[in-house]
C-alpha positions as CSV (number, residue, x, y, z in Angstrom):
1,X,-1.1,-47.6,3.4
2,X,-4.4,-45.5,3.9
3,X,-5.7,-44.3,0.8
4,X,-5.4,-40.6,0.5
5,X,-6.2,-39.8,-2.7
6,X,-9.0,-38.3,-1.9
7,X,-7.7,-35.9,-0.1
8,X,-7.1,-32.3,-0.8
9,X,-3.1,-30.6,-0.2
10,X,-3.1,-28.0,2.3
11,X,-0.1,-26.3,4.7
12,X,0.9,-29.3,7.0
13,X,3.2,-28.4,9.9
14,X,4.2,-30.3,13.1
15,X,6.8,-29.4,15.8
16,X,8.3,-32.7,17.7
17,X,10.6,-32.5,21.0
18,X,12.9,-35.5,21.6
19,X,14.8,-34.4,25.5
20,X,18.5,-36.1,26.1
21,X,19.7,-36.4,30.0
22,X,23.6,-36.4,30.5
23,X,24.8,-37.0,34.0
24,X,28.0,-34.8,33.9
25,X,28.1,-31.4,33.3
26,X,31.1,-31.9,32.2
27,X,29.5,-33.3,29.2
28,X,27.4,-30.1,28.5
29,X,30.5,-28.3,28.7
30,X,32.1,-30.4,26.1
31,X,28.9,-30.7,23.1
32,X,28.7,-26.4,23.7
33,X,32.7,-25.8,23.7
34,X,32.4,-28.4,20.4
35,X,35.3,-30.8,22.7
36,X,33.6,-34.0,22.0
37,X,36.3,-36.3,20.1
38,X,33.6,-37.5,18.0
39,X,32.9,-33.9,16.5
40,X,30.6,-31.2,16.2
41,X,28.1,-33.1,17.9
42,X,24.6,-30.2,17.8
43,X,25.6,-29.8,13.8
44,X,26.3,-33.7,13.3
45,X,22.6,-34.6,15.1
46,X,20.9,-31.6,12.9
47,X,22.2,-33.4,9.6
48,X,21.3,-36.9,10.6
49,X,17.7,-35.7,11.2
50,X,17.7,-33.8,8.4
51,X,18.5,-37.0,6.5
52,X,15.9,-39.3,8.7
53,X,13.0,-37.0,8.4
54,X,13.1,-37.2,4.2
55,X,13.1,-40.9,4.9
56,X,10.8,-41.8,7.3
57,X,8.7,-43.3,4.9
58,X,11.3,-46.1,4.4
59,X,11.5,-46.8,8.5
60,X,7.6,-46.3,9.3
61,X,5.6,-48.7,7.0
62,X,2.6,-47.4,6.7
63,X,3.8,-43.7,6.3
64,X,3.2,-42.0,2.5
65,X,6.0,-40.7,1.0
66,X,5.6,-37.2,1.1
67,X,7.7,-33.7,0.0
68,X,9.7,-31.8,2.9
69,X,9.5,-28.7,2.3
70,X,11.2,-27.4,5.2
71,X,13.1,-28.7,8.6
72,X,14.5,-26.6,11.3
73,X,16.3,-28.0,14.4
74,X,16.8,-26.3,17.5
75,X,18.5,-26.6,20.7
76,X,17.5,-25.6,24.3
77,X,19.9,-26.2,27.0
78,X,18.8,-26.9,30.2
79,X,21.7,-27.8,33.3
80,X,21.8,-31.7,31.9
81,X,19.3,-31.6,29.5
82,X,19.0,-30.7,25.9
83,X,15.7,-30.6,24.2
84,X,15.6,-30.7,20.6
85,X,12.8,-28.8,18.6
86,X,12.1,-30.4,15.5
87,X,9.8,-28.5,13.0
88,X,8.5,-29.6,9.8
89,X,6.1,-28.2,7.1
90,X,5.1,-29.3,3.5
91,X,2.0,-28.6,1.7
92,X,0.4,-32.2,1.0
93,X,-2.5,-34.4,1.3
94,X,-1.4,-36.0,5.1
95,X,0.3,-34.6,8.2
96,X,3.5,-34.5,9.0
97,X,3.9,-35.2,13.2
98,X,5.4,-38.7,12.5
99,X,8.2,-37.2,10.6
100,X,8.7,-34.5,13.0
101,X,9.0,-37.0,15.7
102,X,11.2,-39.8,13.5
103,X,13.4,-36.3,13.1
104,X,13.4,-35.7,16.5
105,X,14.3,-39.2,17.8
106,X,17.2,-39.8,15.6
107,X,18.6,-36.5,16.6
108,X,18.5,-37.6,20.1
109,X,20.0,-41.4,18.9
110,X,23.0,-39.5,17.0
111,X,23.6,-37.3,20.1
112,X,23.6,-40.6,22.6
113,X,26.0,-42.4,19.9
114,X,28.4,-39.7,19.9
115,X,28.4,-38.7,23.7
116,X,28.4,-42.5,25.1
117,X,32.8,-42.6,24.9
118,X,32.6,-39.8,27.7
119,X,29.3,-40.4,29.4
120,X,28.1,-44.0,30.2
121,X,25.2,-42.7,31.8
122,X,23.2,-40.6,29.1
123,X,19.3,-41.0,28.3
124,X,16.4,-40.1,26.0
125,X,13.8,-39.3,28.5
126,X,10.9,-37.8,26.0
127,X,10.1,-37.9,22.2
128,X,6.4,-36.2,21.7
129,X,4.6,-33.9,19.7
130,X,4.4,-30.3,20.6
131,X,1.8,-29.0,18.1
132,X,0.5,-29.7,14.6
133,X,-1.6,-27.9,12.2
134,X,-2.6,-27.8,8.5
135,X,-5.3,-30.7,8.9
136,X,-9.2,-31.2,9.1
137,X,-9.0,-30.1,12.6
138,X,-7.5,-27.0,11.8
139,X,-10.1,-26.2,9.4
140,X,-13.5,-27.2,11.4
141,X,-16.7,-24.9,11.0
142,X,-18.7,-24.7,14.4
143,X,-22.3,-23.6,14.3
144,X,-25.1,-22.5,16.6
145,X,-27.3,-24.9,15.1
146,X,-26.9,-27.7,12.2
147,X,-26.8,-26.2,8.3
148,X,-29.8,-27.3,6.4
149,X,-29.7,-28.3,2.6
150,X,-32.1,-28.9,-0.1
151,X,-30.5,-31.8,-2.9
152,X,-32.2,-32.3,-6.2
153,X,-30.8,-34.6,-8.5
154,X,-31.5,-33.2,-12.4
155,X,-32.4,-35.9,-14.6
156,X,-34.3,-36.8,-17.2
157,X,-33.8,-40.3,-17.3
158,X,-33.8,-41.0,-13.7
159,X,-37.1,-38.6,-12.9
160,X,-38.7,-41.2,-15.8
161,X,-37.5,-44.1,-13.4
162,X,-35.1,-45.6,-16.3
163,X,-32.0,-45.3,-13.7
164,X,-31.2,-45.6,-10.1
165,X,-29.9,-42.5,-8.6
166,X,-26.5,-42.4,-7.1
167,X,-25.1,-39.0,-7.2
168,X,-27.8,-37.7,-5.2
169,X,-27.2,-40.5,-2.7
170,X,-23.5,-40.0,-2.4
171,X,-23.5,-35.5,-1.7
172,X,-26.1,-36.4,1.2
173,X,-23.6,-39.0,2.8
174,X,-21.3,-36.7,2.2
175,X,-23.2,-33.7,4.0
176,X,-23.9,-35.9,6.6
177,X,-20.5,-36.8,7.2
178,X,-20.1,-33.1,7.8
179,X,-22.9,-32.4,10.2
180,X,-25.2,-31.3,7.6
181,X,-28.5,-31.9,7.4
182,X,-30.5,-32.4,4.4
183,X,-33.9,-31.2,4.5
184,X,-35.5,-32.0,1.2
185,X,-34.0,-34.4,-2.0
186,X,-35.4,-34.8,-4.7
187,X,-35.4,-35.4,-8.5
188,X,-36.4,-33.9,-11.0
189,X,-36.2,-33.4,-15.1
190,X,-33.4,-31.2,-16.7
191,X,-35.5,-28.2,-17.0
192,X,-35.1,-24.6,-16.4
193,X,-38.3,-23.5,-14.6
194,X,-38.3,-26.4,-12.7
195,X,-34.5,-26.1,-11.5
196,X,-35.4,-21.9,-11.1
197,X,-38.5,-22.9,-9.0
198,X,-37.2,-25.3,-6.9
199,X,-34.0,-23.2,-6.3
200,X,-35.8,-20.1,-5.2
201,X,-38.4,-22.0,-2.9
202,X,-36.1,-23.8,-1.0
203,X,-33.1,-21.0,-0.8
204,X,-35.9,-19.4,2.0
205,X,-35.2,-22.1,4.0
206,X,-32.1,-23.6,3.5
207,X,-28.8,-22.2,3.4
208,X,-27.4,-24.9,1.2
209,X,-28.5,-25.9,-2.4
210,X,-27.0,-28.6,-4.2
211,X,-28.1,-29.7,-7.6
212,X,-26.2,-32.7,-9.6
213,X,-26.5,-33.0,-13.2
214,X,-27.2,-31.4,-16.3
215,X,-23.9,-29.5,-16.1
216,X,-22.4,-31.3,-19.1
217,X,-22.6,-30.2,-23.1
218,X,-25.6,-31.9,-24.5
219,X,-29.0,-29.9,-25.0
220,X,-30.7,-30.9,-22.0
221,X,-28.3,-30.1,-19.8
222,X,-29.6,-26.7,-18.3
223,X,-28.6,-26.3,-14.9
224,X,-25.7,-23.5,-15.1
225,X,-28.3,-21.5,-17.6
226,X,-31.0,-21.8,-15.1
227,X,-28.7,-20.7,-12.2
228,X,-26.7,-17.8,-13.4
229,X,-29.5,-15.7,-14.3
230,X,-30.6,-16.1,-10.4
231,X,-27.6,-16.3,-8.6
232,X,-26.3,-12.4,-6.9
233,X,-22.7,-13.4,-6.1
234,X,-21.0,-16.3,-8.6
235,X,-17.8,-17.8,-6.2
236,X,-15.4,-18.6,-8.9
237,X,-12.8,-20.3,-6.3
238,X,-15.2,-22.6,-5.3
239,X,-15.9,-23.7,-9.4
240,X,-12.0,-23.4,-9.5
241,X,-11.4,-25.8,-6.7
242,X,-14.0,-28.7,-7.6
243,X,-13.0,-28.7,-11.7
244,X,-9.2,-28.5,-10.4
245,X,-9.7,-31.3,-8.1
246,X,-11.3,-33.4,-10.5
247,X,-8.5,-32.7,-13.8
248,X,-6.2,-34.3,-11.4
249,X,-8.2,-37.4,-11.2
250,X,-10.0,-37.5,-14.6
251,X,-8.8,-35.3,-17.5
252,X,-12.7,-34.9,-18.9
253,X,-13.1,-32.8,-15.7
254,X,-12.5,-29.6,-17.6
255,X,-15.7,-30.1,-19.8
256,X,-18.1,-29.6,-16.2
257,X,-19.7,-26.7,-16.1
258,X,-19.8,-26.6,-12.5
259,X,-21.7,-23.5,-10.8
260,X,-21.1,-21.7,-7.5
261,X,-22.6,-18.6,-6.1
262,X,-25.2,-17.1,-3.7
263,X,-28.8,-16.5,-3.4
264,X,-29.5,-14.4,-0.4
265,X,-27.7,-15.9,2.4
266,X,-27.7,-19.7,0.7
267,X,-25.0,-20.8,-1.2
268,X,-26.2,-22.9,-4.0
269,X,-23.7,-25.1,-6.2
270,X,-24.7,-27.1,-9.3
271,X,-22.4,-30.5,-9.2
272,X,-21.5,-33.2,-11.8
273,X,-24.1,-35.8,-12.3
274,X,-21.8,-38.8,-12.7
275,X,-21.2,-41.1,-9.5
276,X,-17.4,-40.2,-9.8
277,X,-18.2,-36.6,-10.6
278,X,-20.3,-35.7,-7.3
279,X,-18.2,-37.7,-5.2
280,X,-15.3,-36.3,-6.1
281,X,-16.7,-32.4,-6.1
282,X,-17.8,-33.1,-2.8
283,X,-14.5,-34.3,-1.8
284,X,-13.0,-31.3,-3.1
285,X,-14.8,-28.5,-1.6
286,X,-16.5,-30.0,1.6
287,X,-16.3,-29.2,4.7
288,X,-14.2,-26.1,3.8
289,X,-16.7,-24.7,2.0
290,X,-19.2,-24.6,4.8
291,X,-17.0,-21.5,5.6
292,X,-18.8,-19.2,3.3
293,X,-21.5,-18.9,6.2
294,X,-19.5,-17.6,8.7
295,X,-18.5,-15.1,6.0
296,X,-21.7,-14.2,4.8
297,X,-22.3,-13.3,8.0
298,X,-19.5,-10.8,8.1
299,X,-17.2,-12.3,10.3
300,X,-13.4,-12.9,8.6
301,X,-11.4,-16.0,7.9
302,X,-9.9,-16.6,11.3
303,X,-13.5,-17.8,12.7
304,X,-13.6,-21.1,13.0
């Protein structure tokens, strides 16, 4: 299966129709009059999709298993048609449209099994997905032009050349992934005039500032001391999400001192220095966080 650990649980919803032709009205008379000898054929189909769609992981191989959280099943009859609605929702790392649909479909299967004594000529015409939300592509950030960001990599040992820097590297993948660009990276020594300097020289010009390192316990590191005095707004959800994100993953998480908060209209975030640490921050909080510019700019959570 895909790996989707990285991933962060949101609202996941997905709304399926699966469409079953009889040829005899006769037959619609009988599954709405509750006639058919088989039973109560609308509440048998509900059930059996309400079992299927719990288990869909066990038909589909390379679906997770994943919490239900709610199912609804509805009915809209049409002369010889009936189309079933299938709705789903869970809050969870993955969607949930293949579930809606494996709901959908064996719905429509239990209907055909229990209609075919009094109508040899009954078919399932359609099984698609109506809608489905709760995904990255419910939560994209356009704008006008490309966000600019200044990384700086705090280090003492890696500014003396005795390491490699890789948690640098890794946020400006990252940010490119996003459509961010980065500007400037650089590194430089745990120090607090530096990390002020460079902070309030680049925050003119970009709207993004990302330092990793120095947000740990030992004496040198200095980062969340040289940013708080500077920063006008702390973000507290943003802190929040990334050291949540990362106790679920690593249970030293809770020792980060991670920093959020702005500076003008620049948001500037002080990450973990470890590899693991400023992956996993990033993972955490981007691209949602990229919202925080529409809002700056006083537009309201519905913007996309």
């Amino acid at each position: 299966m895909v790996d989707i650990t990285h991933k962060i649980s949101t609202l996941r919803t997905a709304t399926a129709k699966a469409t079953v032709v009889v040829s005899l009205q006769a037959t619609i008379d009988a599954v709405v009059n509750n006639l058919v000898p088989k039973g109560n054929v609308l509440e048998m189909a509900k059930t059996a999709g309400l079992f299927a769609v719990k288990n869909t992981h066990l038909s589909i191989p390379d679906c997770h298993p994943i919490p239900i959280e709610f199912t609804s099943v509805e009915y809209e009859i049409n002369e010889l048609s009936i189309d079933i609605i299938f709705k789903v929702k869970t809050v969870y790392k993955t969607g949930v449209e293949v579930e809606a649909m494996h709901g959908a479909s064996i719905v429509a299967l239990t209907m055909y099994d229990m209609l075919k004594p009094i109508d040899k000529n009954i078919e399932i015409s359609t099984i698609k997905l109506i809608n489905k939300e709760g995904g990255k592509s419910s939560f994209k950030n356009r704008f006008p032009s490309a966000i600019k960001a200044a990384v700086f990599v705090c280090s003492d040992s890696i500014f003396a050349g005795d390491k490699q820097d890789r948690s640098g590297k890794i946020i400006v993948e990252k940010l490119e992934v996003c459509g961010v660009e980065t500007t400037h990276y650089e590194i430089i020594p745990d120090e607090i005039d530096v990390i002020q300097e460079r902070t309030k020289a680049f925050a003119k010009e970009n709207q993004l500032i990302i330092f990793t390192g120095g947000t740990g316990l030992s004496p040198r590191d200095v980062t969340p001391q040289a940013l708080e005095p500077l920063l006008e707004t702390r973000i507290p959800g943003i802190e929040e999400a990334v050291r949540n994100y990362g106790q679920q993953r690593m249970p030293y998480s809770m020792l980060s001192r991670t920093v959020a908060g702005t500076l003008g209209n620049s948001l500037v975030l002080a990450l973990p220095g470890s590899t693991n640490g400023a992956k996993e921050s990033m993972d955490a909080i981007f691209p949602h966080v990229l919202h925080v510019f529409h809002i700056l700019k006083g537009k309201n959570h519905d913007t996309k």
